[in-house]
N, C-alpha and C positions, 0 to 999 in steps of 0.2 A: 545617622548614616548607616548604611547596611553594610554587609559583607561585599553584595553587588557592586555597591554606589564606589565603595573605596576599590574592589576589583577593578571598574571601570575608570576609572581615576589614574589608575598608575599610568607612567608616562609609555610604557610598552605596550601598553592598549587603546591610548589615546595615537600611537603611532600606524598602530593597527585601524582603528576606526580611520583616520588618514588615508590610508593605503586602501582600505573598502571601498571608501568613495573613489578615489583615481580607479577602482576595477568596476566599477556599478557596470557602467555601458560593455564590457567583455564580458560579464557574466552573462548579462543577458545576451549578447551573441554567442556568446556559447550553449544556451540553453535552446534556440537555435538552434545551431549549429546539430545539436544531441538529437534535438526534436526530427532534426534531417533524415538521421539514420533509421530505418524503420527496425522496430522489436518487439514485435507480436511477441505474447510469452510461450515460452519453448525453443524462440529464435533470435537470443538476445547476443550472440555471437558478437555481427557489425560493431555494436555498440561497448562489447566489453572490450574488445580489441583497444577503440578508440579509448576509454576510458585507462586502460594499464598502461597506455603510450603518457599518458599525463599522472599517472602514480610516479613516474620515474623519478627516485631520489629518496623514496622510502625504501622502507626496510622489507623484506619477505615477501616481494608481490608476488606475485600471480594469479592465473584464471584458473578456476576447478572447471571440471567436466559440465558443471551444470553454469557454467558462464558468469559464476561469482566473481568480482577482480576484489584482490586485498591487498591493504598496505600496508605496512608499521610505523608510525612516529615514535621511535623508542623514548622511554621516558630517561632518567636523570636517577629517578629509584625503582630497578626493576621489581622488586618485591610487591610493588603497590598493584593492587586489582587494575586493571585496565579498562577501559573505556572505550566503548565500540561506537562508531557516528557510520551509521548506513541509512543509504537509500537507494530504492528498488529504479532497475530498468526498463524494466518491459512496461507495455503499453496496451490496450486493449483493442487497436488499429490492426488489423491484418494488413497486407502486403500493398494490396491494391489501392489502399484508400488514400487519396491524395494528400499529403502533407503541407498543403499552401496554408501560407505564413503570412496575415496582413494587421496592419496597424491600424485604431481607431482613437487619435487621443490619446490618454493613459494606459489605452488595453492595448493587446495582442493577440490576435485570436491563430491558433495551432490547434489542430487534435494533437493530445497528447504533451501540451508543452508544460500544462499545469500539473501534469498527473502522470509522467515524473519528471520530466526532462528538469526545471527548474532544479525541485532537490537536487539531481544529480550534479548540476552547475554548481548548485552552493558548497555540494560536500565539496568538489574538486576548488572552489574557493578557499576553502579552509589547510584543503593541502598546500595551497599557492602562499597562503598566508602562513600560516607553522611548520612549514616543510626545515626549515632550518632554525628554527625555535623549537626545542625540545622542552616538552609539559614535567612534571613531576612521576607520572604514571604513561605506561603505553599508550598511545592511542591506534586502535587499530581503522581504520579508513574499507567503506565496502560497500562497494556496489553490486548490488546481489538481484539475482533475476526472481521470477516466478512468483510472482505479488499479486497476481490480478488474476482474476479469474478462474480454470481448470490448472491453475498455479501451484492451489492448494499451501502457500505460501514454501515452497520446495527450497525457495534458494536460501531462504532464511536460516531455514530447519537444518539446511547445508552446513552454512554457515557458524548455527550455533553448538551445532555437533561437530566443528572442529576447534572452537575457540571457547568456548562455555569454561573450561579449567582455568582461565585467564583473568575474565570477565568479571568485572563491578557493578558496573551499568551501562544505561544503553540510550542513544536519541538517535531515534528514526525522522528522518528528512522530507516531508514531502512538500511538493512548490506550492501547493495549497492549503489555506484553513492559517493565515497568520492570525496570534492574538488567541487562538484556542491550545489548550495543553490537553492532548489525549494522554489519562493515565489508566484505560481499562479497557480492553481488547471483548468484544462482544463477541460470543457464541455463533458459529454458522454451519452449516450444512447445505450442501448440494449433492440435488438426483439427480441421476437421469433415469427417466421413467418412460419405458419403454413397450410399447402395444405391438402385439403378434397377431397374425389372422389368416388365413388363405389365401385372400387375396381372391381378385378375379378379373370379367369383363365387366365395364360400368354397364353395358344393355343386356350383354348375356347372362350377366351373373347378379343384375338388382334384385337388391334382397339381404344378399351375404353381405355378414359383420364388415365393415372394412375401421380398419390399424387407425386411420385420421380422424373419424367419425368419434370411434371409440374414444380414441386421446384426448380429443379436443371437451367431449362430452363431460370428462373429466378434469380438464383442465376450467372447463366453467364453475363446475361444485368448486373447485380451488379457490376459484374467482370470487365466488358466493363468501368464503367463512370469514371472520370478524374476528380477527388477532385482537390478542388484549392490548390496551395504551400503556396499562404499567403493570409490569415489564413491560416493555416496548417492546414490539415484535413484530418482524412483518412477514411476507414472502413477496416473490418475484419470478413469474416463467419469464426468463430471457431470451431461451432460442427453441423452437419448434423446427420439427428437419422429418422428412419420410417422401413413402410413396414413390408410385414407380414410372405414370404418366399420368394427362390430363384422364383421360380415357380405362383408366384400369382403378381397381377395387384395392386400397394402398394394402399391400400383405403386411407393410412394417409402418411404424412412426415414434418417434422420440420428442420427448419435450425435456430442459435443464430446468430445473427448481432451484433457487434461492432462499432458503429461509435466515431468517436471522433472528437474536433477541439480547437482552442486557440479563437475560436466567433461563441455565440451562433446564433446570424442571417446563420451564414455559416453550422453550424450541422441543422438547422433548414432545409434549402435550400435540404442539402443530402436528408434532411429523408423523405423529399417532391421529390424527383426523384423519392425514392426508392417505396415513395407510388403511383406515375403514373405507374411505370413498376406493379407494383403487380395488379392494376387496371387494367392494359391493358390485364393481364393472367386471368383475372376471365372470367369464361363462366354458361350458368345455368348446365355444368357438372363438375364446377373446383372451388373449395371452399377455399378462403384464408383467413386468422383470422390473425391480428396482433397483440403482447399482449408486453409492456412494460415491461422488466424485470428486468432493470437498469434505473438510471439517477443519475448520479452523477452531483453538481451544480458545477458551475466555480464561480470563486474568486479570486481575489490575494491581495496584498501591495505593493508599488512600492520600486523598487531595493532602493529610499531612506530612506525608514522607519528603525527606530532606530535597530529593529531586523536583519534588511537584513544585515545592515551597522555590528554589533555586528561579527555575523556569517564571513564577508567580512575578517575583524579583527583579527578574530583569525584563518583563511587560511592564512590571509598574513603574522601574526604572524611566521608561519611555513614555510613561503619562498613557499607559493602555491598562483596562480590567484586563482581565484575565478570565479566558468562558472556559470551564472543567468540562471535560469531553469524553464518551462512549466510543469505540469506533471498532474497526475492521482494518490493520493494517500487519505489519510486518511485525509491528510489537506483542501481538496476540502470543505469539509462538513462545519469544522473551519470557511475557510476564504468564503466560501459562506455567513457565520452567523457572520459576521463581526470582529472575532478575531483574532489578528495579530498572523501568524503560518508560520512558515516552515519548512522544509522538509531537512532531511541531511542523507549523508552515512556515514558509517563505515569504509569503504574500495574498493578498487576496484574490479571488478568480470565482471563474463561475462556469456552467454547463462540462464539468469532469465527464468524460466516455461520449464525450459529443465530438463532433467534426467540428463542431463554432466552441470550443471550450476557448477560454480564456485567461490573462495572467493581467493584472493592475501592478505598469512599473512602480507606483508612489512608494508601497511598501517596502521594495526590494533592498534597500540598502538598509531599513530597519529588522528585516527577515534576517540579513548577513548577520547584522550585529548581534542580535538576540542567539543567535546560531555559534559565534566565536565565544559571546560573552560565558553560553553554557558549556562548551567543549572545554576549553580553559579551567574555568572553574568546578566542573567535574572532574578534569583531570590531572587537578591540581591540590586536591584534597579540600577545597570547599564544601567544609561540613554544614555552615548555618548559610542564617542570610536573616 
């Protein structure tokens, strides 16, 4: 029997697991519920409001400037490192885009409800469940904004630049990817690359360079190159934006670059293509600016570290392998800055940053547990397993 098996054994967590199930069907109305409030990132306000209305009964809440909410579960031994259980709010939905919520069988389909709305539901689970159960170690409770996209992971970096002198370890929430353990935060970068030019009349002035022409000319050499598979590396134009009418020679145009990879000499490599092609487009009529708008650091733990092994445990616990995983999330910043962190689902889903994304209720009370099993025994000085 493992360290898990007898963790999960004791009658305070077999009461626990008890009490998950009677909350299964409010979690997911809460995640709902969360999914309701719209938080484009930068405008995660609505939703952290709501969120620190339900922190209520821990220790040190409150929202920072940058719409983090925090909470304390004071531990029993305050000397002990403390244990941070966050997941992001924001959402990559702008304002307009309709939030309808329909069922299909097992699924749910939400923009945004797998990616984060869920996590945020389970963390606030876990306060509902240990709010008056004090762990051995603090645990600090956070929902932190700016995870997605021109985020730049801001709220995390917020976060860990106030509580880093505290900190043990770390598991990040998200409602998606159950059954996988991210323990290594992949390398990224984002442009924005942007074309300059005169500009003019489409009839009076054909001829003249125009900013779209230009851009797009090079956004296809982009299109063209052949990332390595290992490392794995990829890129991604996401948004294209300029131009001034149908009828006019666009004087401006912007495109946002993605790149990513699992070695940063390999993202390095890309970003030096991408800058000979942009070099090769410049003329004294054709003006390009490159401007950093991301970097996310890479970091990881090796699959043998006591947290990976923990996590491993209590999957197997539940008759699941366990899949070791590369990713992009809020842990990047973490295990850049040398703090053992991972990365877990809720449940299974599918089409993330789509309008039809979706969440599979089956998991959901195996996501919960897997989620209590590791906060507990993180934060209770489970060393082995």
């Amino acid at each position: 029997m493992t360290d898990i098996d007898r963790l999960a054994a004791e009658p305070r967590m077999i009461a626990y697991r008890a009490r998950l199930t009677e909350m299964l069907n409010r979690v997911i109305d809460e995640a709902i519920a969360i999914q309701q409030i719209p938080a484009p990132t930068f405008h995660e306000g609505q939703r952290a409001a709501y969120i620190r209305s339900r922190f209520a009964g821990l220790d040190a809440v409150e929202v920072d400037a940058l719409h983090n909410v925090y909470g304390c579960l004071r531990g029993v031994e305050s000397t002990l490192p403390a244990l941070l259980v966050a997941a992001h709010t924001d959402t990559v939905f702008e304002p307009d885009i309709p939030l309808t919520v329909h069922r299909n069988g097992s699924r749910i389909y939400g923009p945004g409800l797998g990616d984060n709305s869920l996590g945020v539901a389970a963390l606030l689970a876990m306060v509902d469940i240990l709010r008056d159960q004090p762990l051995p170690a603090d645990v600090w409770f956070v929902a932190n904004s700016r995870e997605e996209g021109l985020g730049d992971l801001g709220g995390i970096r917020a976060v860990y630049g106030k509580l880093s002198a505290q900190l043990g370890a770390a598991l990040i929430v998200e409602g998606i990817a159950f059954g996988r353990i991210y323990h290594a935060g992949i390398a990224v970068r984002r442009l924005k690359i942007t074309c300059r030019t005169a500009g003019g009349h489409s009839w009076l002035h054909f001829g003249r360079p125009s900013a779209i022409h230009s851009l797009v000319q090079v956004a296809a050499q982009i299109a063209a190159l052949q990332p390595p598979e290992s490392p794995r590396t990829t890129y991604n134009i996401g948004m294209i934006e300029g131009g001034r009418s149908v009828n006019s020679i666009a004087p401006e145009a912007s495109m946002f670059l993605d790149l990513r990879s699992e070695d940063r000499a390999a993202l390095t490599t890309i970003e030096n293509q991408i800058a000979a092609l942009i070099d090769a487009a410049r003329s004294p009529d054709v003006e390009f600016a490159v401007e950093v708008v991301g970097d996310r650091p890479a970091g990881h733990i090796p699959v043998s570290h006591p947290l990976v092994q923990m996590a491993r445990a209590v999957l197997e616990s539940m008759g699941i392998h366990p899949l070791y995983e590369a990713g992009s999330t809020d842990a990047n910043v973490l295990l850049a800055s040398g703090l053992p962190t991972i990365t877990i689902g809720i449940t299974q889903g599918g089409n993330a940053h789509r309008e039809d994304e979706f969440i599979e209720t089956a998991n959901i009370l195996d996501g919960l547990w897997q989620l209590l099993l590791l906060t507990v025994g993180a934060a209770g000085g489970l060393k082995s397993v």
